[in-house]
C-alpha positions in Angstrom: 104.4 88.1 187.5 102.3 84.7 187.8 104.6 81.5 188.1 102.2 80.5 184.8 103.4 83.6 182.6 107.0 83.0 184.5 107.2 79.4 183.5 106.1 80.0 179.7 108.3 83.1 179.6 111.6 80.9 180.7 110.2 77.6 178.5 110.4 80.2 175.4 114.0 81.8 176.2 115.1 78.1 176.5 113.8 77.8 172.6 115.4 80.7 171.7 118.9 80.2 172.9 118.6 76.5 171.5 117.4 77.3 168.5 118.1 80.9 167.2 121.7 81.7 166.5 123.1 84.4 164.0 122.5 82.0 161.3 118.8 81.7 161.9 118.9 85.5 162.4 120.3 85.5 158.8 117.9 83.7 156.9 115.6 86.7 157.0 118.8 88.4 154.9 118.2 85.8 152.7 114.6 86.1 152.0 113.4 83.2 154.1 112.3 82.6 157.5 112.8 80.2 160.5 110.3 77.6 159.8 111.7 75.2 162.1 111.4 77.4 165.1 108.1 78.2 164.0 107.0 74.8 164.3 108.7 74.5 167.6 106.6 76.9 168.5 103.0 75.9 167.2 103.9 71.9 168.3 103.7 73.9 172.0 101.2 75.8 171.8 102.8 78.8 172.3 101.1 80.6 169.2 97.9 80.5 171.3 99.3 81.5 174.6 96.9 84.8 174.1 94.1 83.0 172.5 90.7 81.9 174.4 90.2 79.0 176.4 87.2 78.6 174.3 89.0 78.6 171.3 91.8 76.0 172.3 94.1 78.6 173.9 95.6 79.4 177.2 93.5 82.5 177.9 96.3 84.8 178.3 95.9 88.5 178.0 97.5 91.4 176.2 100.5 91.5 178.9 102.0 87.8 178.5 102.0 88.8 174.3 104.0 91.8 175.0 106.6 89.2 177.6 106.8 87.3 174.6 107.6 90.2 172.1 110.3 91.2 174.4 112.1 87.8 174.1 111.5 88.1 170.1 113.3 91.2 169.8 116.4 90.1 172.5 116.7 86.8 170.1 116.0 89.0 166.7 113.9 85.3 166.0 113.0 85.9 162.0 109.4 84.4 162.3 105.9 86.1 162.0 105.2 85.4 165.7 104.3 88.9 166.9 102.0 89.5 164.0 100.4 86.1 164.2 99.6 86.3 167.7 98.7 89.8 167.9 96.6 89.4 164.9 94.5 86.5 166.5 93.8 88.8 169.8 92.6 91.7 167.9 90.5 89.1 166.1 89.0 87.4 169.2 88.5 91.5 170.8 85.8 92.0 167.9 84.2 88.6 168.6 85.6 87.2 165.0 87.0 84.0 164.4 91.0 83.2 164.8 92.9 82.5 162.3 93.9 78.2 162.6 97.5 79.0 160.3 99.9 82.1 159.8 98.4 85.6 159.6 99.6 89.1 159.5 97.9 92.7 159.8 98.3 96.0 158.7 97.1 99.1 160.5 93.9 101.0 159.5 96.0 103.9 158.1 95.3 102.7 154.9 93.9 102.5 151.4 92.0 99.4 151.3 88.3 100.2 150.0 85.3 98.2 150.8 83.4 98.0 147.4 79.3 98.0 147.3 79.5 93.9 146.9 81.8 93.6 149.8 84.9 92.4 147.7 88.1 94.5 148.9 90.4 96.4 146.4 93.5 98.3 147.0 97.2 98.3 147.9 98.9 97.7 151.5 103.0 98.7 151.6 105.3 97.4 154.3 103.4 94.5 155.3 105.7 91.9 157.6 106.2 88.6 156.6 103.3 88.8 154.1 105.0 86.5 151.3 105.5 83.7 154.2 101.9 83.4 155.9 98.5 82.2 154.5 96.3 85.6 156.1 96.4 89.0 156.6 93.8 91.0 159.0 94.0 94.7 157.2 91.2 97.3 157.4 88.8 98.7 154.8 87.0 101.7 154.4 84.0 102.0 153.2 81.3 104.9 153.2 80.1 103.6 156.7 83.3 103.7 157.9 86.6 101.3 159.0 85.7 97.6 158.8 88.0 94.4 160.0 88.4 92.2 157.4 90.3 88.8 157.1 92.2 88.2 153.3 93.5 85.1 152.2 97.0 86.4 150.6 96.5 83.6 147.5 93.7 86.6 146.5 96.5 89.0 146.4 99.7 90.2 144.0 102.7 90.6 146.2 105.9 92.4 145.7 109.1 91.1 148.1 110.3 94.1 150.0 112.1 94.5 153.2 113.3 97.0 155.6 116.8 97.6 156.9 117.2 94.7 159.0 116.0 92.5 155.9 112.7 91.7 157.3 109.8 91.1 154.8 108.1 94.5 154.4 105.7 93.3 151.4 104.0 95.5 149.2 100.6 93.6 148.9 97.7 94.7 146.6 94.1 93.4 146.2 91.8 93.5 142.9 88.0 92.9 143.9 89.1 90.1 146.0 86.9 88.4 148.4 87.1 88.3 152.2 87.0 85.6 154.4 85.7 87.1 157.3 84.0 91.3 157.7 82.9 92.5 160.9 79.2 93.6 160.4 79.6 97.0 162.3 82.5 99.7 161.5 84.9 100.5 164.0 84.7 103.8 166.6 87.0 106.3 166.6 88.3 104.7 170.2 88.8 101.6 168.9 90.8 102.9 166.0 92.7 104.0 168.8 93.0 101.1 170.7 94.7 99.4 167.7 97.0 102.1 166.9 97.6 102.0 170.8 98.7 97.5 170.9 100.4 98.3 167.8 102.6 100.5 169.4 103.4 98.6 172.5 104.0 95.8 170.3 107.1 97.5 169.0 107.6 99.2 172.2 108.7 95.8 173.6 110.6 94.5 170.5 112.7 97.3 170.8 113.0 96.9 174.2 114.1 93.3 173.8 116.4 94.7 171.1 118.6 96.8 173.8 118.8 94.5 176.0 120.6 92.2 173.2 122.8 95.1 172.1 124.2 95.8 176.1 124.7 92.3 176.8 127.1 91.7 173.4 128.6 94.9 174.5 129.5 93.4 178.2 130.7 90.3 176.3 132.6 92.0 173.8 134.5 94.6 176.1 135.3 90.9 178.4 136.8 89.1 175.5 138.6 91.7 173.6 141.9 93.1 174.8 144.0 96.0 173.6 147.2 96.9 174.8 147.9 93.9 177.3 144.7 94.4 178.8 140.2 93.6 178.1 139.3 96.6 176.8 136.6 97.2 179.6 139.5 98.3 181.6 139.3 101.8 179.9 137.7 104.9 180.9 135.9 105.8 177.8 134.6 102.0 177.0 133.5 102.3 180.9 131.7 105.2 180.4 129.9 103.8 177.5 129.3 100.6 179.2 127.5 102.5 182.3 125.4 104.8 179.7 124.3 101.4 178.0 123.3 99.8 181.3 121.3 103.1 182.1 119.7 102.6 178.9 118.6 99.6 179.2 117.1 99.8 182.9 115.3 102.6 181.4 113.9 100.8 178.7 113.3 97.7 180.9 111.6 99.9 183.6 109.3 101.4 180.6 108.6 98.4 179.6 106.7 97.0 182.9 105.0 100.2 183.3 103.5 100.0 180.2 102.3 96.8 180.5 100.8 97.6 184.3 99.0 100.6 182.3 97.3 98.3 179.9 95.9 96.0 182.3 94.7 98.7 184.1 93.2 100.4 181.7 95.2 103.5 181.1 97.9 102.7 178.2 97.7 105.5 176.0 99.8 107.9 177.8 102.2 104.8 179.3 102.8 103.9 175.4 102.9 107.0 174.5 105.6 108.2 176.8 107.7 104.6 176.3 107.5 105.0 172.6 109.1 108.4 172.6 111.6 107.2 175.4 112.6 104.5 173.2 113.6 106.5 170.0 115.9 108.3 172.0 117.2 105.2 173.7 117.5 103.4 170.4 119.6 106.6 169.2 121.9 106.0 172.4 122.0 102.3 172.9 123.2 102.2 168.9 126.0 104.7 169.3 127.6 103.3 172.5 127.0 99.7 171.4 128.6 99.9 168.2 131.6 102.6 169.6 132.4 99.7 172.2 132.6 97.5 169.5 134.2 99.0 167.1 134.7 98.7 163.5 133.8 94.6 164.1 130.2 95.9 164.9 129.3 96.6 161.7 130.7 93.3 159.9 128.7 90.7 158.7 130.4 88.4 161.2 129.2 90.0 163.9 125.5 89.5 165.7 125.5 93.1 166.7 124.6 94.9 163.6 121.3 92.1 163.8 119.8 94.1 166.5 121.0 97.9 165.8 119.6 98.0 162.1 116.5 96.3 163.9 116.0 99.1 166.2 116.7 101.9 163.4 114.0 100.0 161.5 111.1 99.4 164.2 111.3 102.9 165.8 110.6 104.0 161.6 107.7 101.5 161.9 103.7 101.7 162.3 103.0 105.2 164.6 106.5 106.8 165.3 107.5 108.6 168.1 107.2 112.3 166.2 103.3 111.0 166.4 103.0 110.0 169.8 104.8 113.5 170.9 101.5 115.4 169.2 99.3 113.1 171.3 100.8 113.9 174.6 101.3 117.4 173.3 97.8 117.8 172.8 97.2 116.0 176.1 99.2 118.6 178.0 97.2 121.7 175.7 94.0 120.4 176.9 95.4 119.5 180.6 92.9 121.3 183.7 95.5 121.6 185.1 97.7 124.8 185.9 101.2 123.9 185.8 103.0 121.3 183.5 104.4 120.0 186.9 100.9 118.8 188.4 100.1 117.3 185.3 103.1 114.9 185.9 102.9 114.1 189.3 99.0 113.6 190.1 99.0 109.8 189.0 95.1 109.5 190.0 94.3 112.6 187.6 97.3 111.9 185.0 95.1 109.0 183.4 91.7 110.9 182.9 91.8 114.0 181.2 92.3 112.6 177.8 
């Protein structure tokens, strides 16, 4: 890690622990979003931490976002950051201009058509934070193909929906509307890929983020509480689910960096592929133990826990799940030269090339 991406990473956890509490986490419950941190945020530049020195940014790459994401999903911080952000890089990848004020996206697995006078019709469902930001980069089809295109949201109807966790998961539709920006060529097949592929490590390190949260309330928690005389970590079976949390959460952690080492090395699709469908199951895990060491207080309203389990249920539902990412490697391995499942795993200079 490079003191830069080491400084910004502990100059946003600062933010987040001074500014995010379970309140702030709540507003999202309420409909709303955390403005102020937002603004905190944009005052530093940090919303352009990935974006082009040319452009006003930092120049930061794919691997400082994903940092970032991480710290979003440990602080459950109820602002359009990751889609913003992640946005704007996709944006600058196809040599279009960045969005200057709050944007979303929405993957190409959808139904938005490209009419003949270039006007975009159609409906988007479970769009984040779509009521709250000015933009949204979706993806229309057309009899050419997939086109980027950039949509001011004050062309569109939207309908308030949200997921478990409360987030805004808008239903957003278009009517002959007018883009702001349409790339002049349609996408390939392997850059379709490509965006299914950042998508996915985008959640990947939410989640990640997410666990990490949920073991560190459970250390607190078994600390604090006491049963029978005694903190309640003192017992066998809360030990035992302490340690399986802690393996977790290494595991996920561990993912994590090997992921991002794959995508600036140019082979993430395997890397996100096997750390997506490490995560469900670790979500499955990490959500069990967590709320079992807690008890029935894990599930209150009072409690921060339930802020970061019903995020994880709710992400790993999210975008490409993990049932998807098993056919990919699945078809990987049927398509394999090699002979044996076992060399397939282990020859990390062949691994990466026989997709």
């Amino acid at each position: 890690m490079s003191e830069m991406k080491e400084m910004i990473l502990e100059v946003v956890e600062k933010m987040f622990k001074k500014t995010v509490d379970k309140e702030t986490v709540d507003l999202a419950e309420n409909g709303h979003w955390a403005e102020s941190v937002w603004q905190i945020l944009k005052d530093n530049e940090i919303l352009n931490v990935a974006v082009s020195e040319s452009a006003g940014g930092a120049g930061g790459d794919i691997d400082d976002l994903l940092s970032l994401y991480q710290l979003v999903g440990k602080y459950a911080v109820p602002i359009p950051f990751t889609e913003t952000t992640l946005s704007n890089y996709i944006l600058e990848s196809y040599q279009l201009a960045i969005s200057n004020d709050s944007i979303t996206y929405c993957l190409p697995q959808t139904s938005l058509v490209m009419n003949d006078d270039q006007t975009i019709s159609g409906t988007l469902i479970n769009v984040p934070w779509a009521r709250h930001v000015k933009e949204i980069l979706a993806f229309a089809h057309s009899s050419e193909g997939v086109f980027p295109v950039r949509l001011s949201l004050k062309e569109a109807t939207i309908h308030p929906n949200t997921n478990l966790a409360g987030e805004s998961r808008d239903t957003v539709t278009f009517n002959q509307s007018k883009s702001l920006q349409v790339q002049s060529t349609p996408l390939s097949d392997d850059q379709l890929q490509d965006l299914n592929t950042i998508d996915t490590a985008a959640k990947n390190a939410l989640m990640c983020g997410a666990i990490e949260k949920a073991f560190l309330l459970s250390v607190q928690f078994a600390k604090e509480r006491e049963q029978f005389g005694r903190p309640i970590h003192r017992f066998q079976l809360v030990q035992q689910h302490l340690a399986l949390l802690a393996g977790e959460q290494a595991i996920a952690s561990s993912s994590l960096e090997n992921m991002i080492a794959a995508l600036l090395e140019g082979r993430e699709q395997n890397e996100v592929a096997y750390t997506r469908i490490r995560l469900d199951e670790a979500s499955r895990i990490v959500s069990t133990s967590a709320h079992q060491v807690h008890a029935a207080i894990g599930v209150t309203h009072e409690h921060s826990l339930h802020q970061y389990t019903r995020r994880l249920w709710s992400w790993r539902e999210e975008g490409l799940t993990a049932n998807h990412w098993k056919k990919v490697v699945a078809n990987t391995l049927l398509t394999t030269p090699f002979d044996d499942l076992w060399s397939y795993l282990t020859d990390s200079e062949k691994i990466f090339t026989t997709n």
